[in-house]
C-alpha positions in Angstrom: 40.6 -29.0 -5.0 41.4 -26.8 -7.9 38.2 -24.3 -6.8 39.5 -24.5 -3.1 42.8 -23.8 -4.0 41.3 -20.6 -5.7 39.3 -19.6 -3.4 42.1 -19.2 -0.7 44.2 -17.4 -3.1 41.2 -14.6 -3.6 40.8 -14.6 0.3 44.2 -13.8 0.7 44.6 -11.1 -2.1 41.4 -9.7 -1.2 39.5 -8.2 1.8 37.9 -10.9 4.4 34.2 -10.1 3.9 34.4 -9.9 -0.1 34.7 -14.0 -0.6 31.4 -15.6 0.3 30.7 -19.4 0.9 28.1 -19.4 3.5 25.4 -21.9 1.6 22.7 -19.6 2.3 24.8 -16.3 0.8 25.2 -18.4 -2.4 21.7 -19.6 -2.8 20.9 -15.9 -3.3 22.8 -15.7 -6.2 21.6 -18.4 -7.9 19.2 -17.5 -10.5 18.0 -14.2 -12.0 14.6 -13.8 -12.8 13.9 -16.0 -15.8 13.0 -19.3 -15.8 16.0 -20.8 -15.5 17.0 -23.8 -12.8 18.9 -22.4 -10.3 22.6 -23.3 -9.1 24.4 -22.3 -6.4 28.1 -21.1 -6.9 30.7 -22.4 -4.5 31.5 -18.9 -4.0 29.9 -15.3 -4.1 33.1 -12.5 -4.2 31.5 -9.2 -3.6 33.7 -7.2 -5.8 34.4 -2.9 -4.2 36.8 -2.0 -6.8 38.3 -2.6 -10.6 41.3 -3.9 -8.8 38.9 -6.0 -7.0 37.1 -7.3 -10.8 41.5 -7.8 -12.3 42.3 -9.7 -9.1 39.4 -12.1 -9.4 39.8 -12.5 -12.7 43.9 -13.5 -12.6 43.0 -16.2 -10.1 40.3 -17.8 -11.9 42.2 -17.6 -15.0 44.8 -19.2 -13.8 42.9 -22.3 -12.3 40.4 -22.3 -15.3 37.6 -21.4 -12.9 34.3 -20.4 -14.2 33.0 -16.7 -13.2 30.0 -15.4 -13.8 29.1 -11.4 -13.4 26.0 -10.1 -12.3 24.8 -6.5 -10.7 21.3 -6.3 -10.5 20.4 -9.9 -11.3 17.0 -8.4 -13.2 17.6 -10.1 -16.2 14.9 -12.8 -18.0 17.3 -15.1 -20.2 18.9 -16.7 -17.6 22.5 -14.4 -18.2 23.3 -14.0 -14.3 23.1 -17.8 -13.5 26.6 -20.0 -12.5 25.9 -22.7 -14.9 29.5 -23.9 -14.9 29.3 -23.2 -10.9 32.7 -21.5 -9.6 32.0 -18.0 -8.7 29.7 -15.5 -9.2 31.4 -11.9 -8.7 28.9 -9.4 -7.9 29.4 -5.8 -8.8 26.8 -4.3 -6.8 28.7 -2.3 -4.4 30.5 -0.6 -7.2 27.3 2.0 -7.3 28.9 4.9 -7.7 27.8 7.8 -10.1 32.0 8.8 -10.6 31.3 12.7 -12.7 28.4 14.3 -14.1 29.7 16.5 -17.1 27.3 19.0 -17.7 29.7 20.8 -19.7 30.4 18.0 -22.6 26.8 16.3 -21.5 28.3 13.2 -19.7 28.1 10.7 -16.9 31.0 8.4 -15.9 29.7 5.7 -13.4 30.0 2.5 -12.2 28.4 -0.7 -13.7 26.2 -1.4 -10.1 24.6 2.0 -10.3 20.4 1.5 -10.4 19.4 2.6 -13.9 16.4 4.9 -11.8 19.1 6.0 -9.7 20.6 7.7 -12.9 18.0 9.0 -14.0 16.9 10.6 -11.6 20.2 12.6 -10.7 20.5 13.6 -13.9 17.3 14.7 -14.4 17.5 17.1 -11.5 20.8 18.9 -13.6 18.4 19.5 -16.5 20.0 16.2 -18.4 18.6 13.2 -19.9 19.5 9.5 -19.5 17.1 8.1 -22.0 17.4 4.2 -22.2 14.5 3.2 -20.0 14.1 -0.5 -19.2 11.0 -1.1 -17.2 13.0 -2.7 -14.7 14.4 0.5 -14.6 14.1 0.5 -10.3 16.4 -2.9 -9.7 18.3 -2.8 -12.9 21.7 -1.3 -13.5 23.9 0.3 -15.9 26.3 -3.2 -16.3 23.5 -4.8 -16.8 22.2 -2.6 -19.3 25.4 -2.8 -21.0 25.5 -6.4 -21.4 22.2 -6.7 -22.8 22.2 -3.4 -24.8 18.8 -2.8 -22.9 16.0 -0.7 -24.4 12.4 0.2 -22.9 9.4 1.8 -23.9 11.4 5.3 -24.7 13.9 3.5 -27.3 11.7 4.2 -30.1 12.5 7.8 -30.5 16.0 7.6 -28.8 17.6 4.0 -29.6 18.8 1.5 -27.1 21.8 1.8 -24.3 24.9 1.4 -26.6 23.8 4.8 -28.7 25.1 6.3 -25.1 27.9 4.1 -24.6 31.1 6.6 -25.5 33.6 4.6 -23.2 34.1 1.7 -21.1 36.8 0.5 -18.4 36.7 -3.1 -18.9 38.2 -6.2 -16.7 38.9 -8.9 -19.6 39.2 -13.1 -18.6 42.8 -12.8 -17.6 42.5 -10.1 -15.4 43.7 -7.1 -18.0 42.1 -3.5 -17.5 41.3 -1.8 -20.5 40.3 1.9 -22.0 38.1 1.1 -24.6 36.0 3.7 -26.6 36.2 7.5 -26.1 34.8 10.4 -24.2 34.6 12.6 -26.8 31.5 13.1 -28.8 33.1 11.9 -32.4 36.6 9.4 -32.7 37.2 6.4 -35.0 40.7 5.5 -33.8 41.0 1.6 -34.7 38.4 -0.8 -33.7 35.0 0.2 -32.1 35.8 -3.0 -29.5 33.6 -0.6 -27.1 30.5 -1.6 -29.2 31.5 -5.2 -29.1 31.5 -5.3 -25.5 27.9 -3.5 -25.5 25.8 -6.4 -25.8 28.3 -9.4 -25.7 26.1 -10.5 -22.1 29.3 -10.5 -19.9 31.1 -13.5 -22.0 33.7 -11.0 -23.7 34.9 -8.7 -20.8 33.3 -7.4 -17.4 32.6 -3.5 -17.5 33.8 -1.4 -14.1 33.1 1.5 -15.7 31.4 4.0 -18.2 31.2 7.2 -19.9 27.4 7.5 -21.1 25.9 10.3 -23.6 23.4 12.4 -22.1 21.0 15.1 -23.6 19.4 17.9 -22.6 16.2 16.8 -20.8 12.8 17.9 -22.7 10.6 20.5 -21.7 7.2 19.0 -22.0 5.6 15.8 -21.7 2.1 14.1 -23.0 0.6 11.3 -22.9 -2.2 9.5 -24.5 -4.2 6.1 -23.7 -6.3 4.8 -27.2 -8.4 2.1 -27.3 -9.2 0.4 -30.1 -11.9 -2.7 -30.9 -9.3 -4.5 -32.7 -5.8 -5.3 -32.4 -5.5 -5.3 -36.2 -5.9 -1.3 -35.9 -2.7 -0.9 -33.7 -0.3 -1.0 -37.0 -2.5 1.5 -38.8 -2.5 3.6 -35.6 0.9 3.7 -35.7 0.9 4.4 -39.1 -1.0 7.7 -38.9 1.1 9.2 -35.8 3.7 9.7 -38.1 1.7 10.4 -41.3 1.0 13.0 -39.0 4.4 14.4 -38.7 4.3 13.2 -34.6 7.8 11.6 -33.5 6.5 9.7 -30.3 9.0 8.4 -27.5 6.9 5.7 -26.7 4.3 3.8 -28.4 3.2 0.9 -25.5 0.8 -2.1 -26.7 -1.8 -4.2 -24.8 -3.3 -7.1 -27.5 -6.6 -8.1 -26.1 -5.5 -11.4 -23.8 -3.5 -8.8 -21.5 -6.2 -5.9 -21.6 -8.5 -8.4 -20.2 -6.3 -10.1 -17.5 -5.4 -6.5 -16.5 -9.2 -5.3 -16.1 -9.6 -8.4 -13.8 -6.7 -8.1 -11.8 -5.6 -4.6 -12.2 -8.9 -2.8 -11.8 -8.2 -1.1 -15.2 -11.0 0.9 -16.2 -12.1 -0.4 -19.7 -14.0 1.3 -22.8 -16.7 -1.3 -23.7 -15.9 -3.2 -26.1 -12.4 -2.3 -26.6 -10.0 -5.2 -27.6 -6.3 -3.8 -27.5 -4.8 -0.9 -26.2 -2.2 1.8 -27.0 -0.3 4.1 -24.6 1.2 7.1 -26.5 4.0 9.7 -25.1 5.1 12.7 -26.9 7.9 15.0 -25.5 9.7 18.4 -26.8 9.0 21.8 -26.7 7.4 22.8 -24.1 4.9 25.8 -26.2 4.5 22.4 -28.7 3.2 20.3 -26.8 -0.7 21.3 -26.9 -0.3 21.1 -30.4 1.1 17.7 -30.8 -1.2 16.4 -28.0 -4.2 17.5 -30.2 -2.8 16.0 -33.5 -2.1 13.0 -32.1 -5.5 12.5 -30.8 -6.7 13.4 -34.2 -4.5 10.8 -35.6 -5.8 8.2 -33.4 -9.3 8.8 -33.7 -8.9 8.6 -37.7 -6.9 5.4 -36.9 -10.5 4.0 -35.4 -10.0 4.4 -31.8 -12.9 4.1 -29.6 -11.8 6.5 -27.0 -8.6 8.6 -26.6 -7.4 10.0 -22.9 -4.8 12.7 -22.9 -3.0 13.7 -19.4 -0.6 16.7 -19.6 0.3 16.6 -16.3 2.6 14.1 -13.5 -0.2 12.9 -11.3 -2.8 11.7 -14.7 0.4 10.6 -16.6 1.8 8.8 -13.6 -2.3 6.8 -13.5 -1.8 6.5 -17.2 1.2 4.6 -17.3 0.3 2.3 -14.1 -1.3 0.0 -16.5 2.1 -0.2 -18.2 4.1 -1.0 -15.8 2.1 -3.5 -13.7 1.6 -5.6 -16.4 4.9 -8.3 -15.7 3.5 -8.1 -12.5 0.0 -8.8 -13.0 0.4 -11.5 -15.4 3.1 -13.2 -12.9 0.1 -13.5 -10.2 -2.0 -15.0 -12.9 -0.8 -18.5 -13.3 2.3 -20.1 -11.2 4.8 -19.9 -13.9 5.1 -16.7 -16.5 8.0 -16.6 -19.2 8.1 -13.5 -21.6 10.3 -13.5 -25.0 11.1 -10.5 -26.0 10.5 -10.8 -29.8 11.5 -8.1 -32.6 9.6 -8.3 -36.1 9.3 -5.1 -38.2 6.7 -3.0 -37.2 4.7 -3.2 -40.6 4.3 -6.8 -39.6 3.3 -6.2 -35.8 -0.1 -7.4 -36.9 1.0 -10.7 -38.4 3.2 -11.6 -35.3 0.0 -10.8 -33.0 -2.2 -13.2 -34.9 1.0 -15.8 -35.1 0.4 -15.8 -31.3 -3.0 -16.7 -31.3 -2.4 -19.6 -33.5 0.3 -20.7 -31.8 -1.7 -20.4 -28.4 -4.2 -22.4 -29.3 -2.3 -25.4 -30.8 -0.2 -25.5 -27.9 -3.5 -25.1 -25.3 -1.5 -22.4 -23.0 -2.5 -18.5 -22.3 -0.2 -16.2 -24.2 -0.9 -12.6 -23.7 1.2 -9.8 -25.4 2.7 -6.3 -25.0 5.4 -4.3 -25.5 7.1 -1.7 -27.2 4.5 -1.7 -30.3 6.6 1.1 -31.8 9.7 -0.4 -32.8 7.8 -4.0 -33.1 9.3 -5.0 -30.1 6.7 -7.8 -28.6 6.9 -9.3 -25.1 4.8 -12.6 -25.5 4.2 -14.3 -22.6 3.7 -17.9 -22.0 2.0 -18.4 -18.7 1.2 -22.1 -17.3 0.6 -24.0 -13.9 1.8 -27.3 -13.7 5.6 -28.7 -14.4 4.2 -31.5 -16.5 2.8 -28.4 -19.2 6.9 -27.4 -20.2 6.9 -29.3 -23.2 4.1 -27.7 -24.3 5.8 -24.2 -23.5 9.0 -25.6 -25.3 6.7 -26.6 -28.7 5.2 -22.9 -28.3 8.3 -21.2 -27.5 9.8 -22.8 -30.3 7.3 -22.1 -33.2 7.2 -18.7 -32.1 10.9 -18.1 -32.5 10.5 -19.4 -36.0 7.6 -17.2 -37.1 9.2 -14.5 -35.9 12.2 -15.5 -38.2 10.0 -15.8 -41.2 8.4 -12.6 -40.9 12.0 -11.0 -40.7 12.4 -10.6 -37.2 14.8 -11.5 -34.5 15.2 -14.0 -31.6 15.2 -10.6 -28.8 15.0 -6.9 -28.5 16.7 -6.0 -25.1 16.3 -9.2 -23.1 19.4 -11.1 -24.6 20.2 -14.9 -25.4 21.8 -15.9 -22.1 20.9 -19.6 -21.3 17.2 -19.7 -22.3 17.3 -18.6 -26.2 21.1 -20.2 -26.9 19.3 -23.7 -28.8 17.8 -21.4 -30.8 20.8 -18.9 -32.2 20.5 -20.7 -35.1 17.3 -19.8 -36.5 18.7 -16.3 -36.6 22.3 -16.6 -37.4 23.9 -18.8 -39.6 26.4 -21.4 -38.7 29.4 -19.3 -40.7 28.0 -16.4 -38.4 28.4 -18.0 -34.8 31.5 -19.9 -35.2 32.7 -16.5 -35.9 31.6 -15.6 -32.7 32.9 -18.4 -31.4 36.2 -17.3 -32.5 36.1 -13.7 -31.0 35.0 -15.4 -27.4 38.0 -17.6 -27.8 40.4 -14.5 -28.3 39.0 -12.8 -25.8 38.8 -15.8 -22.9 40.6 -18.5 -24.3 39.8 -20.4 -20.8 36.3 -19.9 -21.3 35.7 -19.0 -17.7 34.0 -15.9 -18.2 30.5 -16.8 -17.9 30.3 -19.7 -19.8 27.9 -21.3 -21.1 25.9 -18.6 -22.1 24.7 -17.5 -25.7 25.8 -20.3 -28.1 24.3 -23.3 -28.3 27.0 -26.0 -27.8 28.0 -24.0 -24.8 24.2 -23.9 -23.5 23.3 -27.7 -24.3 24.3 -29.1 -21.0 22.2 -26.8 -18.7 19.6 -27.5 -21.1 19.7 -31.1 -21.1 20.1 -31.3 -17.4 16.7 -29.6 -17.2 
């Protein structure tokens, strides 16, 4: 009664076609793409406006009715699904790109703007959007924001909240807020801007941001090594910047995904090559030839079996199709594919890689790697067929986590906690640690309806149990 109540209130302070309860509208909206069960929300309120974002939010508030924000729904943890049912308010018609500063090198847009979309309009004004996702197509800027998102070029230019100047947030009670600056340098009172970056929509809802950009580079190159050993890869790595080379991207294949990608991809394949490392350097322009050939050099000493350089679009675009058809590929492999981001430090990338193979073969289920080898930022996937094989995943998924912890490492990179990693907060944080987190989610939404039971593991134990 209490959600019908609420819903009639929204339809009546908001336009006709923004609240949703057609069955077959909700069931759209609810999962994302992880692994996590689906439910459907009573109620899907297409949000047009930050007045749109405030109004929802009063209403819910004031009937303690669970929301749950979403924009591009791309994400792998599980962060865009109702668990608490009640609403989910979607932000994807709130698309806009608001300015383009090329003057003080900004852009102020809207939280359902396509992260592509971005960068490809700033791009063609000589600017540079560089957090990269490789979802990058379907994802978008809220969604980024929430999970501090990374991607392959976060190595040499950090992860979304190193652009993050200033937000426009929406917080649980339906309060709009300035938060942050849009000035290059400012410490006036807290940095709650940074708090938001990251917080996975449980702290506030973003309906706007100012974002850094920098001025594009001139020149591009990319490399594809090959090596007969995953152990090289950490060595490899090791000599690009003995070398004095700053790469953008440093992309790793172990040896499970090279294979699956030569069978399914039609990746062509050095003989006997056993890992594989896609290297991109960017900068000057007049440089570039240089670093290219040093690089190379660097490799080779490194032991690679064979190194292929492309300087220009159309061989860099075939270069990095082996990148980003991986998720795919593995995903038509076997009927069920979950991928935890994993972070250990990149001295121990080699360590973590044989972890996997250990754990892979205790727990009898394919796990092929990749990922952002250059900031130790492993995707390991667990791939399996049957329903009956999830308590295997579980037992795999679980040792994994705590390996990762023991080699210094964290629970996830850019993919977030969301649903699917909250039982295991604690391996990484301390108790002391979360129920001060605990306490700051209070403050913030002491109703808890803004999207609740996400991150913290009391919060997530019920979805988990109903599993």
């Amino acid at each position: 009664m209490a959600t019908d109540r609420a819903l009639r209130e929204l339809a009546h302070a908001l336009r006709d076609d923004c609240v949703v309860t057609d069955p077959d509208v909700c069931a759209a909206y609810a999962k994302d793409e992880s692994e996590a069960r689906p439910i459907v929300p009573a109620a899907v309120v297409r949000a047009e406006s930050t007045a749109d974002v405030a109004a929802v939010m009063r209403v819910a508030s004031s009937h303690g009715l669970p929301v749950t924000p979403r924009a591009g729904g791309t994400g792998r943890v599980g962060g865009a699904v109702p668990v608490e049912g009640g609403i989910v308010l979607t932000l994807e018609k709130m698309a806009d790109l608001k300015d383009l500063d090329r003057a003080n090198g900004t852009a102020t847009v809207a939280p359902g703007l396509v992260t592509g979309e971005l960068h490809a309009r700033t791009e063609a004004e000589g600017l540079f959007y560089p957090p990269d996702p490789n979802s990058s197509a379907g994802c978008t800027i809220g969604g980024n924001i929430a999970t501090n998102a990374g991607g392959p070029r976060a190595l040499k230019y950090g992860v979304t909240g190193k652009y993050v100047r200033g937000l426009e947030v929406v917080t649980a009670d339906g309060s709009v807020l300035a938060l942050g600056r849009g000035t290059r340098k400012g410490v006036t009172g807290y940095d709650l801007a940074s708090l938001i970056v990251g917080s996975e929509g449980t702290l506030a809802i973003v309906t706007e941001a100012t974002l850094a950009l920098v001025p594009a580079p001139e020149g591009r190159a990319t490399l594809l090594a090959f090596f007969d050993d995953e152990a090289r890869i950490e060595p490899a790595l090791a000599s690009l910047y003995a070398h004095r080379l700053d790469p953008r991207c440093a992309e790793l294949l172990d040896a499970r995904t090279l294979a699956l990608m030569q069978t399914h991809a039609a990746l062509q394949v050095p003989a006997g090559a056993h890992a594989m490392l896609l290297v991109e350097l960017d900068g000057d322009l007049v440089a570039m030839d240089a670093a290219l050939e040093r690089a190379g050099n660097a490799l080779l000493e490194a032991g690679a079996l064979d190194v292929l350089a492309a300087k220009h679009g159309g061989d860099r675009e075939r270069l990095w199709t082996a990148r980003r058809e991986m998720s795919r590929t593995l995903r038509g492999v076997a009927r069920h594919k979950m991928s935890e981001d994993v972070v250990v430090p990149r001295t121990r990338l080699g360590e973590l890689i044989r972890a996997t193979r250990e754990i892979s073969e205790d727990v009898e289920l394919e796990m092929p790697s990749y990922g952002h080898a250059g900031d130790g930022n492993l995707h390991v996937n667990f791939l399996w067929n049957d329903d009956g094989e999830w308590p295997r995943v579980e037992r795999g998924i679980g040792a994994l986590f705590r390996r990762v912890i023991d080699l210094g490492g964290a629970l996830t990179g850019e993919h977030g906690i969301g649903i699917m990693k909250a039982p295991y907060l604690g391996l990484e944080q301390s108790a002391d640690v979360i129920a001060l987190e605990s306490r700051i989610k209070a403050l913030f939404d002491p109703k808890g309806v803004l999207n609740p039971g996400k991150i913290f593991p009391e919060a997530a134990k019920r979805f988990h149990g109903a599993c």
